[in-house]
C-alpha positions in Angstrom: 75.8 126.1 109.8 73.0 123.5 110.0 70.6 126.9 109.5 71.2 126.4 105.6 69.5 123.0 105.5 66.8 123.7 107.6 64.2 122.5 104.0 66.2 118.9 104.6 65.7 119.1 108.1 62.0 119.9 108.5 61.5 117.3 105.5 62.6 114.6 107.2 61.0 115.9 110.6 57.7 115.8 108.9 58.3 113.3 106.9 58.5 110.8 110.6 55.5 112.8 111.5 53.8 111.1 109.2 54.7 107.8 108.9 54.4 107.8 112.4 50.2 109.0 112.7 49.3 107.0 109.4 50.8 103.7 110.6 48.9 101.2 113.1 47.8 102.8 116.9 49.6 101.2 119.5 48.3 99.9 123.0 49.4 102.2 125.7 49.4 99.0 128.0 51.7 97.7 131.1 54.5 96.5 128.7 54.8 99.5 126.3 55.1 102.3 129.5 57.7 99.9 131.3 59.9 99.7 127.8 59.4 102.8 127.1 60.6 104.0 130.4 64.0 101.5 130.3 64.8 102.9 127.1 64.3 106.2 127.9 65.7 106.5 131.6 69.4 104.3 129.9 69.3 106.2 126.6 69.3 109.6 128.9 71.9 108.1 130.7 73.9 106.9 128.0 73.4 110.2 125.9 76.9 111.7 128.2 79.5 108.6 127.4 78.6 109.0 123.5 82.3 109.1 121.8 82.6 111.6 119.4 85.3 112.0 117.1 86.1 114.2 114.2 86.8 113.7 110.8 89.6 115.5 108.9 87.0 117.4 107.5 86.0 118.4 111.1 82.6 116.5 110.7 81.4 115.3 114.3 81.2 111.4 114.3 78.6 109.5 117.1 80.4 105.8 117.8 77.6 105.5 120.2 75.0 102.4 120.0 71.5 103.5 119.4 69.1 101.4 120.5 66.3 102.9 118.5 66.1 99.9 116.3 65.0 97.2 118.7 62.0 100.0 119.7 60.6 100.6 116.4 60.5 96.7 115.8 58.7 96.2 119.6 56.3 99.3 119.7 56.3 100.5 115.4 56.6 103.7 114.2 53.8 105.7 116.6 55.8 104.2 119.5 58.9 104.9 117.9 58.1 108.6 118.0 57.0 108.9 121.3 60.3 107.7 122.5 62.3 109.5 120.3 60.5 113.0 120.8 61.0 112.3 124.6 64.1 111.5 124.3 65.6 114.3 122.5 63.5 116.7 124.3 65.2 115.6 127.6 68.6 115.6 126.1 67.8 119.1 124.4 66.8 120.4 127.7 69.7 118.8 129.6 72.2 120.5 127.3 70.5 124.0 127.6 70.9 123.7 131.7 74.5 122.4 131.0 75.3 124.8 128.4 76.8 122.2 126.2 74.1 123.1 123.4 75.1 124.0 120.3 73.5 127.2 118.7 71.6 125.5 116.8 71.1 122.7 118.7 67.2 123.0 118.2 67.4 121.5 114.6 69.8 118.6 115.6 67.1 117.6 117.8 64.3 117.9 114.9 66.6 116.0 112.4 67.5 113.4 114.9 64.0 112.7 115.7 62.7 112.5 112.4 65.7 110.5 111.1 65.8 108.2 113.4 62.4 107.0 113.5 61.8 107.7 109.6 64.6 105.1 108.5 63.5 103.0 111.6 60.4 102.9 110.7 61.5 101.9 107.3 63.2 98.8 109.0 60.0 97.9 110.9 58.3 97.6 107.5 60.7 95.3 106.1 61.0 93.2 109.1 57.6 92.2 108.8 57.8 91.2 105.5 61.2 89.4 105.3 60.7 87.9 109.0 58.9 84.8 107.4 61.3 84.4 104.8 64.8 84.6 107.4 62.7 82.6 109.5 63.1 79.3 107.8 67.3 80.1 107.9 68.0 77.4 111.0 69.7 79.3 114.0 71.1 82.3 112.0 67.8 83.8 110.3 66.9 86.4 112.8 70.7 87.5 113.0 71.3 87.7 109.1 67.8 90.2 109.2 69.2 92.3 112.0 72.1 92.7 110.0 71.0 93.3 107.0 68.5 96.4 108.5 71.1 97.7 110.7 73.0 98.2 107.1 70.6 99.5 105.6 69.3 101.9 108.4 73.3 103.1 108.7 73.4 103.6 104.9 70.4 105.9 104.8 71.8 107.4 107.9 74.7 108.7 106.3 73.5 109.7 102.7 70.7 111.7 104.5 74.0 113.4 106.6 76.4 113.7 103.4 73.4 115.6 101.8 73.0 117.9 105.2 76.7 118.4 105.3 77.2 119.2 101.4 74.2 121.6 102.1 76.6 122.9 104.9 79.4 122.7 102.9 81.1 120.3 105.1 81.9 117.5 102.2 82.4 119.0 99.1 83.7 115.8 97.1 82.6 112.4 96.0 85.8 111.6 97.8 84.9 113.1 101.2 81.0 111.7 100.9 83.0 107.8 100.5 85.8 108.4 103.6 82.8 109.8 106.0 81.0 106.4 105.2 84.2 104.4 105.8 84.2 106.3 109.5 81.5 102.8 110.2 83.6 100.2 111.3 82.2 96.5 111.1 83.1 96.1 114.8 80.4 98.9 115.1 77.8 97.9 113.1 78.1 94.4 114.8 77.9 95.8 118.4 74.2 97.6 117.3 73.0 94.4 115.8 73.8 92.1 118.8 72.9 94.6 121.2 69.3 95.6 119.8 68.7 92.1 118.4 68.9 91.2 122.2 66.9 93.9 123.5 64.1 93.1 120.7 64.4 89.3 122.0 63.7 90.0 125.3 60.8 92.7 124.9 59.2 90.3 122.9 59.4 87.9 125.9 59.1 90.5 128.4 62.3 89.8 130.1 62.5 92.5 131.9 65.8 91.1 134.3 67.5 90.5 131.0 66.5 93.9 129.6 68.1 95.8 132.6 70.8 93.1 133.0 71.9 94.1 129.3 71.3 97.9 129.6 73.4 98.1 132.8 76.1 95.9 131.2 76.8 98.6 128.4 76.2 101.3 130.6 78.9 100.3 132.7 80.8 98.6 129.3 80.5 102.5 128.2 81.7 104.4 131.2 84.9 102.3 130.9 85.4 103.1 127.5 84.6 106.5 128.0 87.3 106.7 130.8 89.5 105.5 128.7 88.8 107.5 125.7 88.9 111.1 128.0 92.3 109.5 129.3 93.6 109.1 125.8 92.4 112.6 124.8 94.0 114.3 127.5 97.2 112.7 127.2 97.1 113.5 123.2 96.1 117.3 124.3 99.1 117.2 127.0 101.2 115.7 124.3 100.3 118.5 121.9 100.9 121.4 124.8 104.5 119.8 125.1 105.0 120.0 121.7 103.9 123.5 120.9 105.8 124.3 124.6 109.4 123.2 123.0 108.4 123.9 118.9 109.7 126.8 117.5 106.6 128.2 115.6 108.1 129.8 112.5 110.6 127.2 111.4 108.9 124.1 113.2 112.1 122.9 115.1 112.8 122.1 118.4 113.4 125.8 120.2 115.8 127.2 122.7 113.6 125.8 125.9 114.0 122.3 124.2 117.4 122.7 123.7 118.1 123.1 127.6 116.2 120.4 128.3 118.1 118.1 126.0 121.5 119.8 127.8 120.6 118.9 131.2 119.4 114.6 129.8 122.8 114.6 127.7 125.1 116.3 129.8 127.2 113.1 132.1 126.4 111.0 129.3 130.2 110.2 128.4 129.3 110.6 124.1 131.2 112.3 122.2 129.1 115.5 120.1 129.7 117.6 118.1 128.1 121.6 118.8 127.8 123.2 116.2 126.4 127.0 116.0 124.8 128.5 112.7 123.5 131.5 111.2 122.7 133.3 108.5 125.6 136.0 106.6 124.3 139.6 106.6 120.5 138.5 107.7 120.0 142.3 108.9 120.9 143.5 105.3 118.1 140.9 104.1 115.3 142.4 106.2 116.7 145.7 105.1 116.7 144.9 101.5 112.8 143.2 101.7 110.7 143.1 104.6 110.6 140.4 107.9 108.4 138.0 105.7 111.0 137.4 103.4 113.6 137.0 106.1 111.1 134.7 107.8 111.1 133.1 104.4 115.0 132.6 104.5 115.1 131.2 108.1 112.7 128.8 107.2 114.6 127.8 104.0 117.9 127.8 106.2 116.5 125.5 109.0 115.1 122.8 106.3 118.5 122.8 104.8 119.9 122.0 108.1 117.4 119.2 109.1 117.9 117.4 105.7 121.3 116.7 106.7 120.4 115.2 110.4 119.7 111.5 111.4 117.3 110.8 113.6 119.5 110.8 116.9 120.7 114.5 116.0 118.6 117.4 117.3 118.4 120.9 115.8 117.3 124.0 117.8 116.4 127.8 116.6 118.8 129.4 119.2 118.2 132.7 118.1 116.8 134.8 115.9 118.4 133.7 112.5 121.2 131.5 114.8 120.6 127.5 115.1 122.5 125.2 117.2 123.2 121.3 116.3 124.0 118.2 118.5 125.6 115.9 116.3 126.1 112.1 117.8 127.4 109.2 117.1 130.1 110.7 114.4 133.7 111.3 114.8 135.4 114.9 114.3 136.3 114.4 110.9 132.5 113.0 110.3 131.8 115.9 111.7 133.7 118.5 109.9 132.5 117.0 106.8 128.4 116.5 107.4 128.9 120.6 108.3 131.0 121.4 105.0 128.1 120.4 103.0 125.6 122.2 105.1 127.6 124.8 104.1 128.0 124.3 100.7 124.1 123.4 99.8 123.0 126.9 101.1 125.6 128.7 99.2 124.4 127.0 96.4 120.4 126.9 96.7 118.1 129.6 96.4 114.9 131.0 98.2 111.5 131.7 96.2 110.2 134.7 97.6 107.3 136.9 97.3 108.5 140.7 98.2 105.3 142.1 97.6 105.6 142.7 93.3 107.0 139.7 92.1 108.6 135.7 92.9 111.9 136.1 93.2 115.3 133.9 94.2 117.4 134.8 96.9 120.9 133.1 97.3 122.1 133.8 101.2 125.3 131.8 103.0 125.8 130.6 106.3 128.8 130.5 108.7 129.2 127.5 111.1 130.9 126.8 114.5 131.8 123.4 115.6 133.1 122.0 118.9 134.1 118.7 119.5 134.2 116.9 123.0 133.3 113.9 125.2 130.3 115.0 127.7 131.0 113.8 131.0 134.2 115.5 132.4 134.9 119.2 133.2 133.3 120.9 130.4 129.7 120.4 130.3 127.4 120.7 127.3 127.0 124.2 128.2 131.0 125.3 127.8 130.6 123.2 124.2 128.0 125.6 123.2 129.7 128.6 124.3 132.9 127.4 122.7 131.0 126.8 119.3 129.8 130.3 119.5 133.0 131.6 119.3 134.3 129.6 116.6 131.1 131.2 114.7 132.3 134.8 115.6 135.9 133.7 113.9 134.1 132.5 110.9 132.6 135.6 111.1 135.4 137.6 111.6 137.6 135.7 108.9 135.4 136.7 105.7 131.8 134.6 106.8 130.5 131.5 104.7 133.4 129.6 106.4 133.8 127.2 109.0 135.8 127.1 112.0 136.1 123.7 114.4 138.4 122.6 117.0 138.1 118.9 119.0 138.5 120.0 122.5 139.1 116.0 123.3 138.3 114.5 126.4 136.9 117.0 128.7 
């Protein structure tokens, strides 16, 4: 996808090219080669635990700190590139050998080089000519400048990726431009001010204890929440699997493997349920009459009817093919009888909108129900109840359909 803004891409690679040749030469002394090897060795390192989330839009989002800031104030733009193009190169070429490189995973590593140290570069400009101003701001000067360049580096970050991913057609609204800025948190903003405002202070000082001290500390800070993140995402993808392992897929309900399940955890309970059994009158003549996606149509109608009626203890399975099958808690017979009569009655009375291939049209359809009635915990287990509420359908059946038939089998 990036392909189609390759113009953007190269523009901006240039573009760092050459702010990075026309600006002053650096000293390839002692201090530059030992910084440039700290950040290059941790940001190789680091490049692994980077978070990355999706927006709803399925736009990648880095929550990764990049320390590029603190280098293009210590070394300026020439230095800036150098680390940068060495960086990238080594994280290019450790995705190829890991084949975790996208396809075109070439121009993310021109764009990210000539992005980062063209708005960097930006902010080492403007550093040196607001650092005498912040300067006379007692204790807090040097922080408020951090902060305001890491804002402004962000901004031009994101307005250079809107314009990529409009290119893409990846945001397509005003709308979707504002929520993919709203993906930077504060919390995130202030972890990349304190951390390269610290790295800056002790380059300038040549700390070198305190630059690996702090470079190991969010390392390690960064595995941990790395662990944790994986952890989370493999519970959410297990969570998902067990839903999509007991969801019936046309209707969205809870399906027949569910249903066992919930058997064996209520069965020895000592509650008193109501099972009831449902399905659809004449459901063959339907598909008959129009095709399987309008009888899909119906079942999905039927099963929607049926939920609207549940509270949140109740559970609602697709038994069958058109057949559902209801646990009702927490009510008494009568309760029971009655929440089922105006199932009943509300799909008698409503209507599906289908498309049959010419034109929208309504379909009315009834239902017939079976109900049994009985305290879990004795000799007949939840099993029987269902059994017994099947029957009582094949009466309803039998006596004319649209009807129900219940019996309270009492204490079982």
């Amino acid at each position: 996808m990036l392909l189609r803004a390759r113009p953007i891409i190269f523009a901006v690679f240039f573009v760092s090219i050459a702010v990075a040749f026309v600006s002053k030469p650096i000293s390839f002394d002692r201090t530059y080669v030992i910084a440039l090897l700290f950040y290059w060795l941790f940001s190789s390192l680091y490049s692994h635990l980077r978070v990355v989330d999706k927006t709803k839009n399925n736009i990648p989002v880095d929550y990764g700190i990049n320390y590029s800031l603190s280098f293009a104030l210590f070394a300026g733009p020439l230095g800036l590139f150098i680390f940068e193009t060495l960086f990238r190169l080594t994280e290019h070429v450790t995705k190829k050998y890991l084949k975790t490189a996208e396809p075109d995973e070439w121009l993310h590593t021109l764009y990210n080089i000539g992005s980062f140290v063209t708005f960097n570069s930006l902010a080492f400009a403007l550093y040196n000519l607001l650092h005498p101003w912040f300067q006379s701001v007692p204790f807090i000067g040097f922080w408020l400048l951090m902060f305001l360049l890491v804002i402004i580096v962000s901004f031009l970050t994101d307005c250079c990726l809107i314009v990529i991913f409009y290119i893409t057609g990846d945001i397509r609204t005003k709308r979707e431009a504002l929520d993919f800025i709203k993906t930077r948190s504060w919390m995130d903003i202030g972890k990349t001010v304190l951390t390269n405002g610290l790295l800056f202070l002790f380059l300038q000082e040549q700390r070198w204890d305190m630059l690996l001290s702090l470079f190991l500390l969010n390392y390690f800070v960064s595995c941990s929440f790395f662990s944790k993140s994986q952890s989370i995402q493999h519970k959410l993808e297990r969570d998902q699997f067990e839903r999509m392992a007991y969801t019936d897929f046309l209707t969205g309900v809870h399906n027949r493997a569910y249903m066992d399940q919930t058997i064996a955890k209520l069965n020895g309970t000592g509650e008193w349920i109501g099972v009831v059994v449902a399905d659809i009158d004449n459901f063959k003549a339907i598909n008959d009459t129009y095709n399987h996606a309008v009888g899909d149509e119906v079942i999905r109608h039927f099963a929607l009817t049926l939920k609207q009626f549940l509270k949140e203890d109740d559970f609602l399975f697709r038994s069958g093919g058109e057949e559902f099958t209801m646990f009702l808690r927490h009510r008494t017979f009568e309760e029971s009888v009655q929440l089922v009569e105006k199932m009943r009655e509300t799909v008698r009375h409503s209507t599906v909108l289908v498309d049959d291939g010419t034109a929208k049209r309504p379909i009315a359809y009834t239902s017939s129900f079976g109900l049994y009635f009985f305290q879990t915990g004795g000799t007949t287990s939840l099993e029987k109840a269902y059994v017994y509420a099947d029957h009582l359908l094949l009466r309803s059946k039998e006596s004319g359909k649209n009807k129900i038939s219940a019996q309270c089998g009492g204490v079982a």
